[in-house]
C-alpha positions in Angstrom: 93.9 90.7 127.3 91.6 87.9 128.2 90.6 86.9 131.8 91.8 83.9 134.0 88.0 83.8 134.1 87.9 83.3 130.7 90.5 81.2 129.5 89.6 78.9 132.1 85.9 78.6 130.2 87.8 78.3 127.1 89.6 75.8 128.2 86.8 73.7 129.4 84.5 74.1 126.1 87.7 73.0 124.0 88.8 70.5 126.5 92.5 71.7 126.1 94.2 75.3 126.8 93.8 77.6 124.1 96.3 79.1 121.7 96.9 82.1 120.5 94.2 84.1 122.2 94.2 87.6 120.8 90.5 88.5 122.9 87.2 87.2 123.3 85.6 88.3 119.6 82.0 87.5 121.1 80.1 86.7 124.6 77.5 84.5 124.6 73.9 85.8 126.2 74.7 84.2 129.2 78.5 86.3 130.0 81.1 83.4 128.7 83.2 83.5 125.7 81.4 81.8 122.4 83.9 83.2 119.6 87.9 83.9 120.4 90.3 85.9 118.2 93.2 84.7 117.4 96.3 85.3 116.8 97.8 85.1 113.0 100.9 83.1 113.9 100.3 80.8 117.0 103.0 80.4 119.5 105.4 77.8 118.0 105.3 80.0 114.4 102.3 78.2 112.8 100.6 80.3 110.6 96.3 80.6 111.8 94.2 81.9 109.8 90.8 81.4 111.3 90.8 85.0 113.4 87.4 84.2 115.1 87.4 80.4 116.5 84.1 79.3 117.9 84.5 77.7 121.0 80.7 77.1 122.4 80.3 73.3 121.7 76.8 73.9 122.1 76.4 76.3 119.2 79.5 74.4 117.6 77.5 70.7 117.5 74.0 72.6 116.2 76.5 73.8 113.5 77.9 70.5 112.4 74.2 69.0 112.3 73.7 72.0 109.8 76.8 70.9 107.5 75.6 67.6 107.5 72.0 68.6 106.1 73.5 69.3 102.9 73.2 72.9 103.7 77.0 74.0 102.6 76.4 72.7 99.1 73.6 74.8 98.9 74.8 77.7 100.0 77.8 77.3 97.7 75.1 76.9 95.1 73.6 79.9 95.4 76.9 81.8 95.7 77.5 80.3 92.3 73.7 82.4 91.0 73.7 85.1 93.0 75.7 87.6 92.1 74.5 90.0 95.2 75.2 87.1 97.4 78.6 86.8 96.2 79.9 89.8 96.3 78.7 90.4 100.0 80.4 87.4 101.0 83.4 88.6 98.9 82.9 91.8 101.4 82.8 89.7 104.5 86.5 88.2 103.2 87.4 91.6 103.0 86.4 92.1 106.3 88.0 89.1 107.6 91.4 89.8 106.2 91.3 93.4 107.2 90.3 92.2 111.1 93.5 89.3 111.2 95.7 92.4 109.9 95.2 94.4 112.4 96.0 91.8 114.7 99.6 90.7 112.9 100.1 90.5 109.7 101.9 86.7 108.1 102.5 86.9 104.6 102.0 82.9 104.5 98.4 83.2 104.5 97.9 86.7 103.2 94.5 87.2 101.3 93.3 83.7 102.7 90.5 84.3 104.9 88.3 81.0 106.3 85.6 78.8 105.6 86.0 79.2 102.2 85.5 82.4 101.4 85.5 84.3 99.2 84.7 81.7 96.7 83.7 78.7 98.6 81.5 77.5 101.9 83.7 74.7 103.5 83.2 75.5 107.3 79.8 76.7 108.7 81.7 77.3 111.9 84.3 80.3 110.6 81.4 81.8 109.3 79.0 81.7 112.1 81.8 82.8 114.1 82.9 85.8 111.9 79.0 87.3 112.3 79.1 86.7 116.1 82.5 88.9 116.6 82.0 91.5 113.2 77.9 91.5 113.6 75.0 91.4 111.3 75.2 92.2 108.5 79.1 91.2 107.4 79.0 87.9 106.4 75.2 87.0 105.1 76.1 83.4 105.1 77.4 83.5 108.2 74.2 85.3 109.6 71.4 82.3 108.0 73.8 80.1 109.9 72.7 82.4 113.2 69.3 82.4 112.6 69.1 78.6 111.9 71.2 78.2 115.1 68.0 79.7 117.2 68.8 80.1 120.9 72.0 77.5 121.6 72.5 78.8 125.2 68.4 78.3 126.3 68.7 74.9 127.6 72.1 75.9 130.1 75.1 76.1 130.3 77.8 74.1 128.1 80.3 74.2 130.7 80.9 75.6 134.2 84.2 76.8 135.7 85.0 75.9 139.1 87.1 79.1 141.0 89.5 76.5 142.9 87.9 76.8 146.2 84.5 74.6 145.0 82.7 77.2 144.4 81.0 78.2 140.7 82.9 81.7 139.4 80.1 82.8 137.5 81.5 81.6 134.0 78.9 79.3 132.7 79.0 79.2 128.8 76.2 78.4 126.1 
């Protein structure tokens, strides 16, 4: 169950109501959501794979400076020489699947995890997400994404939700 508290953040870092909220998968430092669960099969019967959507557009535009660098070609180049490197991020799909199934299972998109994986790096994102709601130490990709990341949420809040009487509820995201 998520909070009106929540969702209302959610809704405000997206800038449209969210869909198919199974929980917050992660809080960032500061108390608001960063990374929601989702759903397998959204409300109108669309299939949704990515289980752990990041929703901090702080963390989320840091990200897509990262793709542009170059640094998802990389990565997938040294998925293609490492053979240690590849099998843990093989285990992080594992872990990804295995996390979406015991949410709902949708045979559409059975075995396909996101970003890529097991055999590709397409969306920095999925896999920064996956390490903020699984933790270290799943998804080793996902975790150099962290740590180039550095501290998003330092510089203040990404969004602030107002409780409907003017006054700030407390829910400021980073």
């Amino acid at each position: 169950m998520i909070s009106p508290d929540d969702e209302a953040a959610i809704e405000a870092q997206l800038g449209r109501a969210p869909r198919g909220i199974a929980g917050v998968g992660h809080r960032c430092p500061c108390g608001n959501p960063d990374v929601v669960t989702t759903r397998p099969r959204l409300e109108n019967g669309t299939p949704f794979p990515t289980t752990f959507y990041l929703t901090c557009p702080k963390a989320a535009s840091r990200i897509g400076t990262l793709e542009a660098s170059g640094l998802m070609k990389e990565m997938q180049a040294r998925l293609a020489d490492d053979q240690e490197l590849a099998a843990a991020y093989r285990g992080a799909h594992e872990a990804y699947l295995a996390a979406r199934e015991a949410i709902g299972q949708v045979p559409e998109i059975e075995g396909i995890s996101a970003g890529g994986m097991p055999d590709r790096v397409k969306c920095l994102h999925v896999l920064a997400g996956q390490s903020l709601a699984q933790g270290r130490g799943v998804n080793p990709l996902g975790d150099e994404v962290l740590d180039l990341l550095g501290e998003w949420w330092a510089s203040g809040s990404c969004v602030s939700v107002d409780d409907g009487n003017g006054a700030d509820a407390g829910v400021d995201a980073g």
